[in-house]
BADRENBA-917734 format. One record per residue: x negated, y negated, z of N, C-alpha, C, O, CB in turn. Coordinates in nm, 2 decimals. Atoms other than C-alpha are relative to their C-alpha. Glycine has a CB too. Layout:
BEGIN
[[X; Y; Z]; [X; Y; Z]; [X; Y; Z]; [X; Y; Z]; [X; Y; Z]] ...
This chain:
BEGIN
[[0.12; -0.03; 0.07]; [1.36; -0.52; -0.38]; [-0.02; 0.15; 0.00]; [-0.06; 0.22; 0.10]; [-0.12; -0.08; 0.07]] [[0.06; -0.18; 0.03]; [1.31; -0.15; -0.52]; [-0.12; -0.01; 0.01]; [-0.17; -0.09; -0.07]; [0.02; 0.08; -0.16]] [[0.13; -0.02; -0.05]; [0.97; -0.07; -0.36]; [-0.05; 0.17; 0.06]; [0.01; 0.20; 0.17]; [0.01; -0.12; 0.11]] [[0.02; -0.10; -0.08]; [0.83; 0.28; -0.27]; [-0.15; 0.00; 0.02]; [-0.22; -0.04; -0.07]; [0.05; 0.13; -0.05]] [[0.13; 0.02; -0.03]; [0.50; 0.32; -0.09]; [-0.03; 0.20; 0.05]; [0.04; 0.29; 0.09]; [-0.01; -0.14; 0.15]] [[0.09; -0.15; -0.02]; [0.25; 0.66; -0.05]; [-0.09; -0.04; 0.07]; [-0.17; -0.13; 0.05]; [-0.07; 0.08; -0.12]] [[0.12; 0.06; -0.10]; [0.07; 0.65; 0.24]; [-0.15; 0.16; -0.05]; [-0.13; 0.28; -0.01]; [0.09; -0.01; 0.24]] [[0.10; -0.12; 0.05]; [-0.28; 0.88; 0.07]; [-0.08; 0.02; 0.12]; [-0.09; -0.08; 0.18]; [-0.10; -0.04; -0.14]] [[0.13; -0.05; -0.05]; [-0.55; 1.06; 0.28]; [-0.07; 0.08; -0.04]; [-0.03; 0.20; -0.03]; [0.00; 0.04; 0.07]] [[0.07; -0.10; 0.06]; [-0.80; 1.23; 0.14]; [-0.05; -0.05; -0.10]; [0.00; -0.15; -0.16]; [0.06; 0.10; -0.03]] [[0.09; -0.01; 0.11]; [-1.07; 1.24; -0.12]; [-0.17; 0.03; -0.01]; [-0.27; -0.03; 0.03]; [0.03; -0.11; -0.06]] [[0.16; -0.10; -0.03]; [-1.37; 1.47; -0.16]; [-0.09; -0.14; -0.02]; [-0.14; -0.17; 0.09]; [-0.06; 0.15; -0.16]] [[0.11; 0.06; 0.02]; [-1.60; 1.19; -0.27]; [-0.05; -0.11; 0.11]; [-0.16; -0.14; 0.16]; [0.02; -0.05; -0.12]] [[0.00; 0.09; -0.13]; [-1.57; 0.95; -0.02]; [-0.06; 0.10; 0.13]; [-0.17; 0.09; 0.18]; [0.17; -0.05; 0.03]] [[0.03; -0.06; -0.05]; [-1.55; 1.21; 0.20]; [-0.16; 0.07; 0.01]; [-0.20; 0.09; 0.13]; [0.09; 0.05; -0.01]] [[0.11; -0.06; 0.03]; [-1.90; 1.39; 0.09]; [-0.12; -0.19; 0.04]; [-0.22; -0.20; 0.11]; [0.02; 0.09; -0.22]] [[0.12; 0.10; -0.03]; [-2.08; 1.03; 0.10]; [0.00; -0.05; 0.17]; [-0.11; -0.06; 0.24]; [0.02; -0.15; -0.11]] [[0.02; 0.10; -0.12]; [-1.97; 0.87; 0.44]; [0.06; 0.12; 0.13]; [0.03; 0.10; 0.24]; [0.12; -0.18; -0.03]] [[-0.04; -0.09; -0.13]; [-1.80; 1.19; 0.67]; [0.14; -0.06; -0.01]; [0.22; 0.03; 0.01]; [-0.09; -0.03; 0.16]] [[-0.14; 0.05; 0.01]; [-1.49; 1.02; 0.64]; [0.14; 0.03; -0.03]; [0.17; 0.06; 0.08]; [-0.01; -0.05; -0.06]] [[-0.09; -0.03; 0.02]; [-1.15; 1.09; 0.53]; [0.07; -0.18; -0.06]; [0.09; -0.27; 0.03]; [0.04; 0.10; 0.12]] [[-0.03; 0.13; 0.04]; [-1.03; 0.75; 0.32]; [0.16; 0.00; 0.00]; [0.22; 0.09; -0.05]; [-0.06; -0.02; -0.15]] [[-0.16; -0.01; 0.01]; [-0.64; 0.65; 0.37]; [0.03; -0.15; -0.13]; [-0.03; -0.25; -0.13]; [0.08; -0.04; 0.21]] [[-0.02; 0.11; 0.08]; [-0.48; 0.44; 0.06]; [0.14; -0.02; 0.02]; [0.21; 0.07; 0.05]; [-0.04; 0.01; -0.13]] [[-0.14; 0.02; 0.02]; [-0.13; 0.26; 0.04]; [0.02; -0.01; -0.13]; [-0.04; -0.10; -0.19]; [0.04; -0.11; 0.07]] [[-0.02; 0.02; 0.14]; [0.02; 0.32; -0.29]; [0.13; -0.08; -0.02]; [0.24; -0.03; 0.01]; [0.02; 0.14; -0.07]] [[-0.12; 0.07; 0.03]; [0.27; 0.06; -0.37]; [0.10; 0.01; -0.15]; [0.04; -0.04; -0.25]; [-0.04; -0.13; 0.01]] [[-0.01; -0.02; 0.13]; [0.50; 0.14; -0.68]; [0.17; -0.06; 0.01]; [0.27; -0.03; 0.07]; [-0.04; 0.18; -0.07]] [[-0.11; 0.09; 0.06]; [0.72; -0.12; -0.85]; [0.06; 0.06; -0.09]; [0.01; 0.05; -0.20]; [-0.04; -0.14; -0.05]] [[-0.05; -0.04; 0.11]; [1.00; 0.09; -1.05]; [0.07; -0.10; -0.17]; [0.10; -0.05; -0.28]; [0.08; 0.08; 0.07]] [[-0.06; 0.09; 0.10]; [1.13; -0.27; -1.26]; [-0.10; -0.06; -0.06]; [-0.11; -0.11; -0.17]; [0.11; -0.10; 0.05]] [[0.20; 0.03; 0.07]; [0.75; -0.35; -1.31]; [-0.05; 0.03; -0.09]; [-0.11; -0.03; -0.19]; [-0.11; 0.04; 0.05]] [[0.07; -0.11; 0.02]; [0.65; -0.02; -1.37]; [-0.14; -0.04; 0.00]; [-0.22; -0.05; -0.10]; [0.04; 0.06; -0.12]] [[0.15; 0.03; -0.09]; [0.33; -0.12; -1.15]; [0.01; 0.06; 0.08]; [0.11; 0.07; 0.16]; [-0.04; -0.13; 0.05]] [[0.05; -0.02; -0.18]; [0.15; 0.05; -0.90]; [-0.17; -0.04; 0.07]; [-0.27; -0.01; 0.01]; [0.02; 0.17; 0.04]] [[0.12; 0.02; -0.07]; [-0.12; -0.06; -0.66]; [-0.03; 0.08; 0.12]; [0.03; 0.13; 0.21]; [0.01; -0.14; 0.03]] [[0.09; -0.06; -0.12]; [-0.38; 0.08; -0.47]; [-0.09; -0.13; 0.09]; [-0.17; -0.21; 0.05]; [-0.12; 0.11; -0.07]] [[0.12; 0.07; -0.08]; [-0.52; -0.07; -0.16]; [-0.03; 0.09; 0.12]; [0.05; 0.16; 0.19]; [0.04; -0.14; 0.05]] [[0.05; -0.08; -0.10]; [-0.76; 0.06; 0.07]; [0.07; -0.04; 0.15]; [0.10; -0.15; 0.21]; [-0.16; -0.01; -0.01]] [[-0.09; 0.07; -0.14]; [-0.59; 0.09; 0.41]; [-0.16; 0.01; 0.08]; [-0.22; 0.12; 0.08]; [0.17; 0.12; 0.08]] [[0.12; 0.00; -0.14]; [-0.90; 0.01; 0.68]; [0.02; -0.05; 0.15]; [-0.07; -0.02; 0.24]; [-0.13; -0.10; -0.04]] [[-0.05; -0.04; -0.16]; [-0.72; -0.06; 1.01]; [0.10; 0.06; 0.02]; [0.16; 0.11; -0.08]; [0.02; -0.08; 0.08]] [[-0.18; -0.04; 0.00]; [-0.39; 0.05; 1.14]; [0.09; -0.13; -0.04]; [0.19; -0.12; -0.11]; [0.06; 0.06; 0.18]] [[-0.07; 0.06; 0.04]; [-0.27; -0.28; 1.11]; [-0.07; -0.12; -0.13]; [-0.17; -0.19; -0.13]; [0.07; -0.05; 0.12]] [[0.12; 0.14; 0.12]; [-0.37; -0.53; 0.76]; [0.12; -0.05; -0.06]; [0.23; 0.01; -0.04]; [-0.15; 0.07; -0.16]] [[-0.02; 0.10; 0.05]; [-0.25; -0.76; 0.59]; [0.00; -0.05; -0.12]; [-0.11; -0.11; -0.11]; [-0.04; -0.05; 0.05]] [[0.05; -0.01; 0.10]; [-0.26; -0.82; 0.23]; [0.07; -0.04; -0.09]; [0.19; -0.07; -0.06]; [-0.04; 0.10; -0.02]] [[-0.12; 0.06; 0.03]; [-0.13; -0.95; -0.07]; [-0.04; 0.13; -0.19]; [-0.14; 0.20; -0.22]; [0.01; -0.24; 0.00]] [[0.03; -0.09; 0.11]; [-0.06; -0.76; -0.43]; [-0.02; -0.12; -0.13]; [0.05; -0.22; -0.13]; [0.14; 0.13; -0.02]] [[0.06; 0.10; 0.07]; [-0.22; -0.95; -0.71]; [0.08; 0.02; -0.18]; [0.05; 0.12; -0.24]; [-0.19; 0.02; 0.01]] [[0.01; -0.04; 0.16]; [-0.09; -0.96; -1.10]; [-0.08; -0.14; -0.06]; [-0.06; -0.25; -0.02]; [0.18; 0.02; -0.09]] [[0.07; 0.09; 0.04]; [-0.33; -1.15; -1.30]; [-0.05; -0.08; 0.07]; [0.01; -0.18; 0.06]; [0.04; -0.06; -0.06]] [[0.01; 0.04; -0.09]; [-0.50; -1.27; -1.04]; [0.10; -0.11; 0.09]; [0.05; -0.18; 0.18]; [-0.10; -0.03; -0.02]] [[-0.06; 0.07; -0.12]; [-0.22; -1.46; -0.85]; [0.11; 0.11; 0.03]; [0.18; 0.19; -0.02]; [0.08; -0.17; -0.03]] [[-0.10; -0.10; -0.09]; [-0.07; -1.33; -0.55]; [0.14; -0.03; -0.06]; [0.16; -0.14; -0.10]; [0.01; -0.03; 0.19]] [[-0.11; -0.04; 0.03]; [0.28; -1.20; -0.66]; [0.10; 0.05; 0.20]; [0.21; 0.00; 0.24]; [-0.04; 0.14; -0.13]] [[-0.09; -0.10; -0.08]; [0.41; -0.97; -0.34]; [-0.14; 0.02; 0.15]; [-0.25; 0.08; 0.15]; [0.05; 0.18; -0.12]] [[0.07; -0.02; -0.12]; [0.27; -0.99; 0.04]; [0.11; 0.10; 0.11]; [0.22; 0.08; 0.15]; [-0.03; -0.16; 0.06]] [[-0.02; -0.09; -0.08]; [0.27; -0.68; 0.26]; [-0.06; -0.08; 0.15]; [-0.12; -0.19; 0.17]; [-0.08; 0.14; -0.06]] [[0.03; -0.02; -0.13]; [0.22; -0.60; 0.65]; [0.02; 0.16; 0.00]; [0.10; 0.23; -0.05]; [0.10; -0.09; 0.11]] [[0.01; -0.17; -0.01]; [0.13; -0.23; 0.73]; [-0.03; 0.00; 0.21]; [-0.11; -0.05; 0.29]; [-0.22; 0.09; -0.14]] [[0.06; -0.01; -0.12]; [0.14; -0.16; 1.07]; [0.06; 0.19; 0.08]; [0.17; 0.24; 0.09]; [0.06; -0.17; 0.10]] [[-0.06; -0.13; -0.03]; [0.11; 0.20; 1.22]; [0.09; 0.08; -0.06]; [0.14; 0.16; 0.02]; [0.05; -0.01; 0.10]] [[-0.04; -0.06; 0.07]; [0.27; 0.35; 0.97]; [0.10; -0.05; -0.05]; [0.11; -0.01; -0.17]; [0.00; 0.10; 0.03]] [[-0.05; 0.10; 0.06]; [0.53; 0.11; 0.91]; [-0.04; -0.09; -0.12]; [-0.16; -0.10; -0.13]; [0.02; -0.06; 0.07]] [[0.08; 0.08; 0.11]; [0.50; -0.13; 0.61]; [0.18; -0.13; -0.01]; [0.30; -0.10; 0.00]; [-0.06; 0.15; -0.20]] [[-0.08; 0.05; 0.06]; [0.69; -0.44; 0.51]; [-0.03; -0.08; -0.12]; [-0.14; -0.06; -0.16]; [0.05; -0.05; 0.08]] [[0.05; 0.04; 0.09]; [0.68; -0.64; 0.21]; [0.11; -0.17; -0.06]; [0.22; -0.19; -0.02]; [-0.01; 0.15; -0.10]] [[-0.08; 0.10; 0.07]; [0.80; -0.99; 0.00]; [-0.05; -0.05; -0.09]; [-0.16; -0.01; -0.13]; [0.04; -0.10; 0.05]] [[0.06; 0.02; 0.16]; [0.77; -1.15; -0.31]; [-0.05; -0.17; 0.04]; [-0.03; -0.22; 0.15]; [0.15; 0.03; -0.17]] [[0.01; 0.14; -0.04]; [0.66; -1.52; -0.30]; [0.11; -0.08; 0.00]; [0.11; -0.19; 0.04]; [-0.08; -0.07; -0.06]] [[-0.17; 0.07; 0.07]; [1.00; -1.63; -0.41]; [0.08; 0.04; 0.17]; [0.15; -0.04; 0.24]; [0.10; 0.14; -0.20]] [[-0.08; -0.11; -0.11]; [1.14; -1.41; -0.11]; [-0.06; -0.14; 0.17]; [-0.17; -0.19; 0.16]; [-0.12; 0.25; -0.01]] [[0.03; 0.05; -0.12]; [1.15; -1.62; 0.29]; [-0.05; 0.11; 0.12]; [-0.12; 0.06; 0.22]; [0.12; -0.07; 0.03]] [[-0.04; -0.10; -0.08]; [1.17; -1.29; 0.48]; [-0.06; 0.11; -0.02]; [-0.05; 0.14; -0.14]; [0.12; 0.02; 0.00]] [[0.06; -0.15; 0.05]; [0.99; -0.94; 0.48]; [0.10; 0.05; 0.00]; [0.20; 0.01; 0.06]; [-0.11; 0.10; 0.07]] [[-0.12; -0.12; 0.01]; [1.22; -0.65; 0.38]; [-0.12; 0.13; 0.01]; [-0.23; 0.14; -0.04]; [0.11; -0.01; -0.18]] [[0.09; -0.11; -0.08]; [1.11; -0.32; 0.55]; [0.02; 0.12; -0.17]; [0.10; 0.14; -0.26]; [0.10; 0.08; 0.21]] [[-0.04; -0.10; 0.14]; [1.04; -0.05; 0.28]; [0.02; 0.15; 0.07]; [-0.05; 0.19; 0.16]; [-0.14; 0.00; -0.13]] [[-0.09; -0.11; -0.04]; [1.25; 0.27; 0.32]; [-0.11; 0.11; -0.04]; [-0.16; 0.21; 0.01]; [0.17; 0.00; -0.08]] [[0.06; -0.16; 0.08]; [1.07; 0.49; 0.09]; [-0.10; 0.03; 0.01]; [-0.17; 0.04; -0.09]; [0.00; 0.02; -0.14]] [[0.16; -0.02; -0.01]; [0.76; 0.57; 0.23]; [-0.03; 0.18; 0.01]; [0.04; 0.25; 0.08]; [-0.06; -0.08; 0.15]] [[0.04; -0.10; 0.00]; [0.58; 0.88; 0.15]; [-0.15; 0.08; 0.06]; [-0.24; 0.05; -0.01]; [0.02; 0.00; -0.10]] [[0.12; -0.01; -0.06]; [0.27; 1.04; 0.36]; [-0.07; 0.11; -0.09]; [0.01; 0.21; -0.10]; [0.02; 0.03; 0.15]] [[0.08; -0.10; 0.11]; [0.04; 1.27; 0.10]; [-0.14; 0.01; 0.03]; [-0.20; -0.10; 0.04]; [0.00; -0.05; -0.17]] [[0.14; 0.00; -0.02]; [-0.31; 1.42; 0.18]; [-0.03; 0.12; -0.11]; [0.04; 0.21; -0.16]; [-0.05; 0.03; 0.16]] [[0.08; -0.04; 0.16]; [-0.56; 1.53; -0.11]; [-0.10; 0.02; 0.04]; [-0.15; -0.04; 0.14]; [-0.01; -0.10; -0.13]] [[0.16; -0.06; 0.01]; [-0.88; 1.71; -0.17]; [-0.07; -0.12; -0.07]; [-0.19; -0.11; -0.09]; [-0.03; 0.16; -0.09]] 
């Protein structure tokens, strides 16, 4: 599964309302050409990626690790390509 993930921090607005600093996981499907945003809110979650509302592709994020599968898929496969990026 070709999968690359951006791990985001940052963004003034968030930041300006709550003191905060917001972290997102960007997931981007290059045979899709999809990407998803989800808010990351612990170190470790759980989650699934939705097209048309049915789950397609279930993650695990933990500590900076991520794995991922498709529903079709028995097994997570760890994703290689992870990128860390912080933004104003």
């Amino acid at each position: 599964m070709n999968v690359s993930l951006k791990i985001v921090q940052g963004g003034k607005r968030e930041f300006e309302r709550t003191g905060i600093y917001p972290e997102y996981l960007l997931f981007y499907f290059p045979e899709l050409k999809r990407t998803w945003q989800v808010k990351l809110r612990n170190e470790t979650q759980r989650g699934y990626l939705k097209i048309k509302g049915m789950n397609q592709f279930e993650y695990v994020y933990k500590n900076g690790n991520c794995k991922i599968k498709s529903n079709a898929a028995k097994t997570f496969t760890k994703i290689e390509d992870v990128l860390m990026m912080m933004c104003d």
